[in-house]
Structures are given as C-alpha cells and as structure tokens.
Backbone as CSV, one residue per row, in Angstrom:
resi,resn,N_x,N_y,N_z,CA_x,CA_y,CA_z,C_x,C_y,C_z
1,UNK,29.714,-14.294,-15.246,28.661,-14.791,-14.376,28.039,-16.020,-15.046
2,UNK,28.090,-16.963,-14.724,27.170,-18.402,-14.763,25.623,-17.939,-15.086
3,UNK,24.927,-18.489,-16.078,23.909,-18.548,-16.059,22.936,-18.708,-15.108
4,UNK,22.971,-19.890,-14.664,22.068,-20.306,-13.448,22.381,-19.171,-12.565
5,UNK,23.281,-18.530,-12.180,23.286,-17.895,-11.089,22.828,-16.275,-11.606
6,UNK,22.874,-15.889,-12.440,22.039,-14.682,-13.025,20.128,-15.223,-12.997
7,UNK,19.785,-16.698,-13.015,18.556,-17.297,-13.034,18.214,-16.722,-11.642
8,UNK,19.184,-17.281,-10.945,18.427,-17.554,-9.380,18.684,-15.843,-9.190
9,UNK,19.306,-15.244,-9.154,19.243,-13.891,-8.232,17.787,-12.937,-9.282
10,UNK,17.506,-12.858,-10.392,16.707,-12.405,-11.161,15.367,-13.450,-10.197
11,UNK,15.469,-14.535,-10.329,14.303,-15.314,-9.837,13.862,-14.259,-7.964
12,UNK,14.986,-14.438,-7.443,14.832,-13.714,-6.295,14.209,-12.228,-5.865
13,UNK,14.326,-11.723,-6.749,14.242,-10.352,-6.964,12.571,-10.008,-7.036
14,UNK,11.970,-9.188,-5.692,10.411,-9.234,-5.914,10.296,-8.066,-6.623
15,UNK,9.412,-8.622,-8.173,9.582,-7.267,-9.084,8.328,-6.366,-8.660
16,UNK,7.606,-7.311,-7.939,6.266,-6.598,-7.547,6.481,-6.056,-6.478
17,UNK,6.884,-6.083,-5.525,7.158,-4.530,-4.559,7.740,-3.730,-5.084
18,UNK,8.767,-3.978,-5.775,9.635,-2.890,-6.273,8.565,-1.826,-7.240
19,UNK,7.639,-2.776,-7.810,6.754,-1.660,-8.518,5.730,-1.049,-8.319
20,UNK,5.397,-1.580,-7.250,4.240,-0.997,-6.319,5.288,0.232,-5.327
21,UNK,6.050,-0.086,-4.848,7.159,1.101,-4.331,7.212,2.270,-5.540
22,UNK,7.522,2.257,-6.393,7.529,3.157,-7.524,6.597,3.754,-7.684
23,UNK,5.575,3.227,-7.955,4.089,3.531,-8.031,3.547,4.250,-6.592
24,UNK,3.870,3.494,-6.013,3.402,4.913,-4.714,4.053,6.307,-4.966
25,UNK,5.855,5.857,-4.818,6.293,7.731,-4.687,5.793,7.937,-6.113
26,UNK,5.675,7.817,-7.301,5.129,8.384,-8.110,3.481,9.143,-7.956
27,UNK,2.979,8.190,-7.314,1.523,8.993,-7.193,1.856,10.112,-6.151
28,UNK,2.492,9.476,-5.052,3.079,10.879,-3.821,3.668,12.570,-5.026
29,UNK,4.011,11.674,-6.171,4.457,12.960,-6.761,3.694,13.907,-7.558
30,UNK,2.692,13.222,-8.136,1.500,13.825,-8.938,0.874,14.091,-7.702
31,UNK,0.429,13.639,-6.593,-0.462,14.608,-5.646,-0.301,15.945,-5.529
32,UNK,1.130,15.870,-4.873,1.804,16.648,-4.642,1.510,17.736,-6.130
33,UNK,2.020,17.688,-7.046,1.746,18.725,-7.964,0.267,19.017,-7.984
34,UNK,-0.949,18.087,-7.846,-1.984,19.180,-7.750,-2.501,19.875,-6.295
35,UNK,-1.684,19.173,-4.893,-1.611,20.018,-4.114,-1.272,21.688,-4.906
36,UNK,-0.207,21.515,-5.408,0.745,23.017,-5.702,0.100,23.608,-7.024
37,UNK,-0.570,23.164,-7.827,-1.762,23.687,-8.133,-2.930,24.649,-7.739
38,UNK,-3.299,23.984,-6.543,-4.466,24.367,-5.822,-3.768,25.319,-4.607
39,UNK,-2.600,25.842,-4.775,-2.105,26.806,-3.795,-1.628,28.040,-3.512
40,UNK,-2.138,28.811,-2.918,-2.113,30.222,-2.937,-2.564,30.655,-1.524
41,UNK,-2.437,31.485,-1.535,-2.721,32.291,0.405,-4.198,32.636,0.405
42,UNK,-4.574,32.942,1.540,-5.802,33.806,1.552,-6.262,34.907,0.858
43,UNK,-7.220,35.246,-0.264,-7.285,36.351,-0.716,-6.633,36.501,-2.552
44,UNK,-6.278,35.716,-2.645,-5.695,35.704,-3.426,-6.705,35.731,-4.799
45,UNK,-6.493,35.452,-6.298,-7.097,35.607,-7.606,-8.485,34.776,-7.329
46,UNK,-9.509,35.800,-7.729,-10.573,34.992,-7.907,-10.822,34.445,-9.224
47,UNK,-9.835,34.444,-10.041,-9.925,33.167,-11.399,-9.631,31.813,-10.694
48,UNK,-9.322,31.797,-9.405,-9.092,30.204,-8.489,-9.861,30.329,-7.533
49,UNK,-10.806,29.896,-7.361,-11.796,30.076,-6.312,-11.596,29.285,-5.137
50,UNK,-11.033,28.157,-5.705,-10.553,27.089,-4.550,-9.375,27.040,-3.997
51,UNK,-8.556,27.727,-4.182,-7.319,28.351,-3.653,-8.179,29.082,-2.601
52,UNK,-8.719,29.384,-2.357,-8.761,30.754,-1.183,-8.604,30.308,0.468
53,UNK,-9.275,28.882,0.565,-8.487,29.056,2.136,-7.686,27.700,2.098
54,UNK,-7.368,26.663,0.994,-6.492,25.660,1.623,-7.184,24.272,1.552
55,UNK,-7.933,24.756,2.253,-8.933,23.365,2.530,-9.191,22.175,1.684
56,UNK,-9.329,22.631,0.095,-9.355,21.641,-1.359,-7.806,21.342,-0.966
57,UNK,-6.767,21.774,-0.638,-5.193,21.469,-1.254,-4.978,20.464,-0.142
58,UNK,-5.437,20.591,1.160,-4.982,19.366,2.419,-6.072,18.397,2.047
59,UNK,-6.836,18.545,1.179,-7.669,17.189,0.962,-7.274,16.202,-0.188
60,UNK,-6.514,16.611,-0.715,-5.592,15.989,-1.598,-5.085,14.657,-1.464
61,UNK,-5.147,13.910,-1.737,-3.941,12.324,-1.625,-3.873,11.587,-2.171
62,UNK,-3.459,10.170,-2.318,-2.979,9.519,-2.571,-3.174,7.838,-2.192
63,UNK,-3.393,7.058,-3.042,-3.797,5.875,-2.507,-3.267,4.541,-4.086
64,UNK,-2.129,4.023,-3.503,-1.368,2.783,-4.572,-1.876,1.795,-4.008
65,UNK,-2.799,0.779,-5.123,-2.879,-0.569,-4.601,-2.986,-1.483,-5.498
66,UNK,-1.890,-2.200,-5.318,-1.309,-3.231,-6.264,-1.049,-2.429,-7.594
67,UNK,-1.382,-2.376,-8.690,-1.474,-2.038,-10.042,-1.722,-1.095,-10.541
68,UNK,-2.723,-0.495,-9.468,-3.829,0.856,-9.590,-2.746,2.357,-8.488
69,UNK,-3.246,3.426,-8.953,-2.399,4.339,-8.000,-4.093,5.412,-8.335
70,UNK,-4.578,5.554,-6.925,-5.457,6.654,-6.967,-5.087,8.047,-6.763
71,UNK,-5.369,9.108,-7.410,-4.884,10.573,-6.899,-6.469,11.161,-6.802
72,UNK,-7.201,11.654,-5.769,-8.385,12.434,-5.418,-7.946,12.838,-4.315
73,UNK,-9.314,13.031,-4.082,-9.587,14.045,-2.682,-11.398,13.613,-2.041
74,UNK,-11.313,13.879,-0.938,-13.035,13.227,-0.548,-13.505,14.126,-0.322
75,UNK,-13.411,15.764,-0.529,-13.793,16.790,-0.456,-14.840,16.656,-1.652
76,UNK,-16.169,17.323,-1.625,-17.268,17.369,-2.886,-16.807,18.604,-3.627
77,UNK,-15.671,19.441,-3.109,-15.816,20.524,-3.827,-14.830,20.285,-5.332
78,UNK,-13.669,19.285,-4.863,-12.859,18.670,-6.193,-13.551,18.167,-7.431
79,UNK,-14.606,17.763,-6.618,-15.557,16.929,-7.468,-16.407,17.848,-8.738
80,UNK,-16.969,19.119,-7.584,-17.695,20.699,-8.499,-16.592,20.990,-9.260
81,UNK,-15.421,21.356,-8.943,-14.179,21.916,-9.905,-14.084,21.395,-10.567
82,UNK,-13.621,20.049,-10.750,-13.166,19.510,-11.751,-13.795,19.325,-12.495
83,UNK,-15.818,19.008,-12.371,-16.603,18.419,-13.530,-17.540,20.016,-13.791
84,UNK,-17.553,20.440,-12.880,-18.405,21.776,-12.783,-19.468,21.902,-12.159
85,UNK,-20.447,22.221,-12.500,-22.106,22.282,-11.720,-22.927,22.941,-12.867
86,UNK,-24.192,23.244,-12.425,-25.061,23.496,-13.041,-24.817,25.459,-13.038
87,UNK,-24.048,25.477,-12.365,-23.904,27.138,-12.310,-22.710,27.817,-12.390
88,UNK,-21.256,26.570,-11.768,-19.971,26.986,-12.045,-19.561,25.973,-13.379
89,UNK,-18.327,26.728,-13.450,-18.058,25.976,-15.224,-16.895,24.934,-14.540
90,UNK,-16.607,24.245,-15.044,-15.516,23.308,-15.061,-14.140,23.869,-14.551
91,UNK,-13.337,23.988,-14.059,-11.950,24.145,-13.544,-11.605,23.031,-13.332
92,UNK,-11.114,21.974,-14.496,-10.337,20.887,-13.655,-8.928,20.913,-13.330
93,UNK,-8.119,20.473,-12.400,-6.823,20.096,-12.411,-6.279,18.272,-11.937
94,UNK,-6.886,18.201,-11.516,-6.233,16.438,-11.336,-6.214,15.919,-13.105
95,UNK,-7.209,16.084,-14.170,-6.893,15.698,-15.381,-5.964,16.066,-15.981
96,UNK,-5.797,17.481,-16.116,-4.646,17.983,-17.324,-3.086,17.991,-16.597
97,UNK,-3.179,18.123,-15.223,-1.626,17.602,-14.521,-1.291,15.880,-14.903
98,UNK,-2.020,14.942,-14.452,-2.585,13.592,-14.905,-1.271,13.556,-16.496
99,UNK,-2.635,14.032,-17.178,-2.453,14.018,-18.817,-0.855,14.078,-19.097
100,UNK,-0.723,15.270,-18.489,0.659,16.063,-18.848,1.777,15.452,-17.864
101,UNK,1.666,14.585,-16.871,2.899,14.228,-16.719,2.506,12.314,-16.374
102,UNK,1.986,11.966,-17.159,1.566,10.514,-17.455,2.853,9.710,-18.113
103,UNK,3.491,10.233,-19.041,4.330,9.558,-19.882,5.658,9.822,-18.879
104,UNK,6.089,10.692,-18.054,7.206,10.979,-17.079,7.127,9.664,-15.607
105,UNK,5.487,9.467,-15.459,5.757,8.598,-14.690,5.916,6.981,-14.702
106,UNK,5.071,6.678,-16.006,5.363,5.676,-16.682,6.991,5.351,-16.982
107,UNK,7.516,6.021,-17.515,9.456,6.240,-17.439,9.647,5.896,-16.199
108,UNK,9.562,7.089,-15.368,9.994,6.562,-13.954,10.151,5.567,-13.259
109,UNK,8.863,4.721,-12.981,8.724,3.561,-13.250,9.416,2.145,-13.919
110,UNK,9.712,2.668,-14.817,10.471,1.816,-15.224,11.809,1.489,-15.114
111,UNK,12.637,2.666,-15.033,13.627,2.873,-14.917,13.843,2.558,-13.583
112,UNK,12.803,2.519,-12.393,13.166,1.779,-10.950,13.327,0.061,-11.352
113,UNK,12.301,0.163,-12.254,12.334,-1.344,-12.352,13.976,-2.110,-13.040
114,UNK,14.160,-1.286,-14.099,15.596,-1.750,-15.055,16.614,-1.608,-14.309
115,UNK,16.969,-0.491,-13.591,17.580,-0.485,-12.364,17.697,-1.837,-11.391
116,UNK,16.715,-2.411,-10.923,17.036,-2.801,-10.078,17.221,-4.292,-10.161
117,UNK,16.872,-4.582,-11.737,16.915,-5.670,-12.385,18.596,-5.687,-12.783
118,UNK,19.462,-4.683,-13.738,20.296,-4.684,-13.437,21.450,-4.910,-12.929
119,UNK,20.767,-4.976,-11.302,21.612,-4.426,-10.130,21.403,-6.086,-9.181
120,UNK,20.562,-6.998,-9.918,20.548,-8.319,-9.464,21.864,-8.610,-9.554
C-alpha cells in the first residue's frame, strides 16, 4: 500500500463517531447491569428494598454525549440508595458496578477504535 493512500483513507475515517458509537453501547451496557442489579420480583429480600416493585430498575438509563457517557436514573429514590438519608444507610450500586467494570469498558472502546483503524 502507498503511503499517501493509507494517509487519505486513515484521514477519512470519522474517529469521532466511531467513538461516541462505542461509548453509547458501552454505557447501554453498564445500565443494563445496574438495571440487573436492581432486579428481583415482587416480595422478594428485604436486604434490597428497592427491588420490590421495579420501578428504581425502569428508571434506569443512559445518556452519551460527545466524550461524556451518563448512567442515572431521575427517580429520587436512586439518589436515597445510593448516598443514603438521614435514616436509611447507603446501598449504592451505580458506583461499585461503575468501579468494577470501568477498565472492561475503557478496553472495549478501544479495541472498536483499533479495529476500525485497522480496517481503513
């Protein structure tokens, strides 16, 4: 392959959708795990209080923009769980899922990117 022509197709190549694409299904994927976190049936362990009807787990989502990838929820009760209150203790999960699969998505990420650089 000619130089110049490895220039121009690399030049062509928008690295910034491609990583904002990544970055979305990646956050779609950490939601998703603290959806499945926060899930259990009706009735279920009261060591999860917010498991009991659902409602915290469909409030769940997701929001990539540009650089940034948000994972919350606009529910106030994510907000009591995770930091606590003056009367319940702390239960967080968006942090320690976060924490624990931070370095998997960072990889991920990248590997869309080397991929597709590659594949110029």
């Amino acid at each position: 392959m000619i130089l110049s022509d490895l220039v121009a197709r690399l030049a062509a190549l928008d690295i910034d959708t491609i990583a904002r694409a990544s970055l979305q299904q990646q956050g779609d994927k950490l939601a998703e795990q603290v959806r499945v976190a926060l899930s259990t049936g009706p009735g279920g362990s009261h060591d999860h209080p917010w498991r009991q009807t659902g409602a915290l787990h469909d409030s769940i989502g997701c929001l990539a923009d540009g650089e940034d990838v948000v994972i919350g929820s606009a529910s106030d009760v994510a907000l009591y769980q995770e930091h606590g209150t003056p009367t319940v203790p702390p239960r967080p999960t968006f942090g320690p899922i976060a924490a624990e699969q931070g370095e998997a998505i960072a990889a991920a990420i990248a590997i869309t990117i080397t991929q597709a650089i590659r594949s110029a």
